[in-house]
MIVO-143926 format. One record per residue (C-alpha): residue number from 0; residue in one letter; x, y, z. Coordinates in steps of 0.2 Angstrom, whole numbers, plus 5000, padded with zeros to 4 digits. Layout:
<rec fido="NUM" bakol="a" x="X" y="Y" z="Z"/>
...
***
This chain:
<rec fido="0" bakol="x" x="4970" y="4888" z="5005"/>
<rec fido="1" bakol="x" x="4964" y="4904" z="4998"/>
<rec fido="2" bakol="x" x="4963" y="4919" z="5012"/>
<rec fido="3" bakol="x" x="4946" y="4922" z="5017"/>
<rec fido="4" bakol="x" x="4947" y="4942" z="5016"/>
<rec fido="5" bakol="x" x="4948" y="4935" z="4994"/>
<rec fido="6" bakol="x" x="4931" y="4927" z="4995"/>
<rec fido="7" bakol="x" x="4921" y="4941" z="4987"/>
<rec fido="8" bakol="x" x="4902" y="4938" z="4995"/>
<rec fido="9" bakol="x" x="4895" y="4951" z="4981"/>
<rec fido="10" bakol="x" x="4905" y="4943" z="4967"/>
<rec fido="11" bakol="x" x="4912" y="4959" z="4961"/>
<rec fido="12" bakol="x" x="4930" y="4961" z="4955"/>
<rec fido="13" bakol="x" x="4932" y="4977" z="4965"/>
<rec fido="14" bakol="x" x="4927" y="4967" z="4981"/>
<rec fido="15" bakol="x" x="4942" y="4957" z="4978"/>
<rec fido="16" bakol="x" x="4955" y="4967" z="4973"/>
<rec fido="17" bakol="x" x="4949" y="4979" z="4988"/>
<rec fido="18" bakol="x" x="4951" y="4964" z="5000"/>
<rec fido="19" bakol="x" x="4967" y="4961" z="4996"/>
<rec fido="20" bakol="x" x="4976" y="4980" z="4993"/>
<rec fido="21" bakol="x" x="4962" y="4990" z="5004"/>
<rec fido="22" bakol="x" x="4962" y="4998" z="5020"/>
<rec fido="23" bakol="x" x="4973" y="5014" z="5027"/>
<rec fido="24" bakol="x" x="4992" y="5006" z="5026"/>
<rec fido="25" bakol="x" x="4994" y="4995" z="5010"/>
<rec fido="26" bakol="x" x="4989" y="5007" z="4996"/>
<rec fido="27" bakol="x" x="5004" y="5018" z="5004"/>
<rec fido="28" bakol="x" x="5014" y="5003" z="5010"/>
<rec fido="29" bakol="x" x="5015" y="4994" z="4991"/>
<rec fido="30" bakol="x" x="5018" y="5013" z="4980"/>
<rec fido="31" bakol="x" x="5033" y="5013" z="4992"/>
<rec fido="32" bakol="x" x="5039" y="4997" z="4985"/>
<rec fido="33" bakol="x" x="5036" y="5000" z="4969"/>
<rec fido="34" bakol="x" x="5054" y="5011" z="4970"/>
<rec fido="35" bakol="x" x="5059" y="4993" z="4974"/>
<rec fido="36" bakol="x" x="5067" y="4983" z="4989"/>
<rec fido="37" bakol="x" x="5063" y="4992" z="5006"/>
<rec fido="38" bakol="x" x="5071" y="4987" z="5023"/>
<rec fido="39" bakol="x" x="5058" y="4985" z="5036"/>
<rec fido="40" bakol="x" x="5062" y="5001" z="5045"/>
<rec fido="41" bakol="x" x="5062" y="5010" z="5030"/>
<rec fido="42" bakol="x" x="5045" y="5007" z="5030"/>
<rec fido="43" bakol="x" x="5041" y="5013" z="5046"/>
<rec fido="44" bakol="x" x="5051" y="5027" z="5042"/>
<rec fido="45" bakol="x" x="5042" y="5031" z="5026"/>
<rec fido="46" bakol="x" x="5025" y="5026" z="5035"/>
<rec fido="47" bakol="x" x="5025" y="5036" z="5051"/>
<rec fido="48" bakol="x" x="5010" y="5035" z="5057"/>
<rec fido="49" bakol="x" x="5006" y="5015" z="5057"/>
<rec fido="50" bakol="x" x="5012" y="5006" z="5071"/>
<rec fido="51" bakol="x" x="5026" y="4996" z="5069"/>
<rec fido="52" bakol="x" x="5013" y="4980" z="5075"/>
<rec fido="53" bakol="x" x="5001" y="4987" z="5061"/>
<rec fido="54" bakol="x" x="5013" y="4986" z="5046"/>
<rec fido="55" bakol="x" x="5021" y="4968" z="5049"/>
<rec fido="56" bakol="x" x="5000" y="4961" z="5049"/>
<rec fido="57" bakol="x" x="4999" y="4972" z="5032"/>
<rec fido="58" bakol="x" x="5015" y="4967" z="5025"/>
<rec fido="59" bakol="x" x="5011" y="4947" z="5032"/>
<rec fido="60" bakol="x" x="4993" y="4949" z="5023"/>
<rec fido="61" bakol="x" x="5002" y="4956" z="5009"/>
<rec fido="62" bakol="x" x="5017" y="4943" z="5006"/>
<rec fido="63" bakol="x" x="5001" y="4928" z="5010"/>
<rec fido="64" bakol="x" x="4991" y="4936" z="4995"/>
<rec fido="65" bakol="x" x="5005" y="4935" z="4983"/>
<rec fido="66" bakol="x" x="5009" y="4952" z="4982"/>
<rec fido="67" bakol="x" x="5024" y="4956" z="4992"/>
<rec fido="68" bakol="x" x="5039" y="4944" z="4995"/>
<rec fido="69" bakol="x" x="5050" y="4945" z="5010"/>
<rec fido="70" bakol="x" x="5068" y="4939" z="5009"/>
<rec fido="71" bakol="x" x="5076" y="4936" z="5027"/>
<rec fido="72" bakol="x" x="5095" y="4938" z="5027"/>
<rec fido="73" bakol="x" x="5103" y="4924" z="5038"/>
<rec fido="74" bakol="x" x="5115" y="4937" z="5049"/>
<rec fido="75" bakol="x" x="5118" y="4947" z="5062"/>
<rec fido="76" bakol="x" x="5105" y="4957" z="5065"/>
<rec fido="77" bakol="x" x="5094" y="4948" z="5054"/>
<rec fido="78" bakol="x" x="5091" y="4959" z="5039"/>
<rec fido="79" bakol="x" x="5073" y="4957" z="5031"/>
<rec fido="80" bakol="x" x="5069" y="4967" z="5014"/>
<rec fido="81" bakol="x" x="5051" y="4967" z="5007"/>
<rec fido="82" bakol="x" x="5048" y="4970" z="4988"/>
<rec fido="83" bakol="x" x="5035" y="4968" z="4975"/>
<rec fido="84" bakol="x" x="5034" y="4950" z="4966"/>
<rec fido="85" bakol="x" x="5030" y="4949" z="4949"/>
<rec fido="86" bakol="x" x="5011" y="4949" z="4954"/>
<rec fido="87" bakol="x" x="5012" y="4962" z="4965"/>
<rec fido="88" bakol="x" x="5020" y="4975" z="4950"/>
<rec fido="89" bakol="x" x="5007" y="4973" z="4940"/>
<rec fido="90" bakol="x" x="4995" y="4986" z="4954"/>
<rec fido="91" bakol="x" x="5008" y="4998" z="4948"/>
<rec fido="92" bakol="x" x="4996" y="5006" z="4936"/>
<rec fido="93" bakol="x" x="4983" y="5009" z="4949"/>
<rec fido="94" bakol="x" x="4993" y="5016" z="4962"/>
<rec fido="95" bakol="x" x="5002" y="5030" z="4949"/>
<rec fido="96" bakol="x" x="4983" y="5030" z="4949"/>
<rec fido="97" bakol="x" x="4977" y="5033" z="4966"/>
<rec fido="98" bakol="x" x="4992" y="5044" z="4969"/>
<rec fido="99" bakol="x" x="4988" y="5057" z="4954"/>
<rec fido="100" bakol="x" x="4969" y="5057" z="4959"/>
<rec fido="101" bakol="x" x="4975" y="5062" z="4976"/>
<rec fido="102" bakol="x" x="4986" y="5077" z="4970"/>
<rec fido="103" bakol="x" x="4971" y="5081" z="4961"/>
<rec fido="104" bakol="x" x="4959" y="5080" z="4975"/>
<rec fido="105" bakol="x" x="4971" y="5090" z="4985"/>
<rec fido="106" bakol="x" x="4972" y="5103" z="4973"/>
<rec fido="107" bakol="x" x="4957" y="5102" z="4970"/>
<rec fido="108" bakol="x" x="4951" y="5107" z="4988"/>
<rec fido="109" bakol="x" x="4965" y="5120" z="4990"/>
<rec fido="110" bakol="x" x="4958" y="5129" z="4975"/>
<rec fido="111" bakol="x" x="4939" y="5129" z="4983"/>
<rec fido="112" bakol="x" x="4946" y="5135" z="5001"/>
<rec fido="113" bakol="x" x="4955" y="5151" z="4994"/>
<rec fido="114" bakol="x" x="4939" y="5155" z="4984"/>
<rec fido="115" bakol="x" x="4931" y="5152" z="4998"/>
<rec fido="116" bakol="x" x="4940" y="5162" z="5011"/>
<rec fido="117" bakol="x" x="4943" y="5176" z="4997"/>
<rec fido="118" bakol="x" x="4925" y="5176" z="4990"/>
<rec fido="119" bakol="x" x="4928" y="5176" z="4972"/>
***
């Protein structure tokens, strides 16, 4: 059974592949794994400001789409590291993507604050 948040209602490609890597959390949640496997409170550590509650449903919706895998280590405490599969490496491209568009952006909007504070 496919997830419902995949059945694009337009049709449109984008649609899809927003459904499954859109929102606030998982854009930033998979370019942390793409430098590989990442405990769970790494995570929350290099995503302050979701909720732990927040990330398990992103990386759950995540590892049900195909694009994450979990890997639960039977000792004590458990350990559970998350990581890209296959599938899941293949966004790479767009989130180098995303990240250097934001850098830009940033700069971007620095550069027109100083000229504006300084008028020139």
């Amino acid at each position: 059974m496919r997830p419902r948040r995949m059945d694009a209602k337009s049709g449109c490609a984008v649609e899809v592949t927003l459904s499954v890597i859109g929102g606030l959390w998982k854009p930033v949640i998979l370019f942390h794994l793409l430098d590989g496997k990442k405990r769970f409170m790494e995570l929350t550590r290099l995503v302050p400001n979701a909720t732990q509650r927040m990330l398990t449903r992103q990386l759950r919706e995540l590892e049900s789409d195909g694009v994450v895998a979990r890997t639960v280590f039977p000792q004590v405490p458990p350990r559970v590291e998350y990581q890209l599969t296959a599938f899941g490496e293949s966004l790479a491209p767009i989130l180098v993507s995303l990240r250097d568009w934001g850098q830009r952006y940033q700069r971007g909007r620095q550069a027109s604050e100083v000229v504006a504070l300084t008028g020139t």
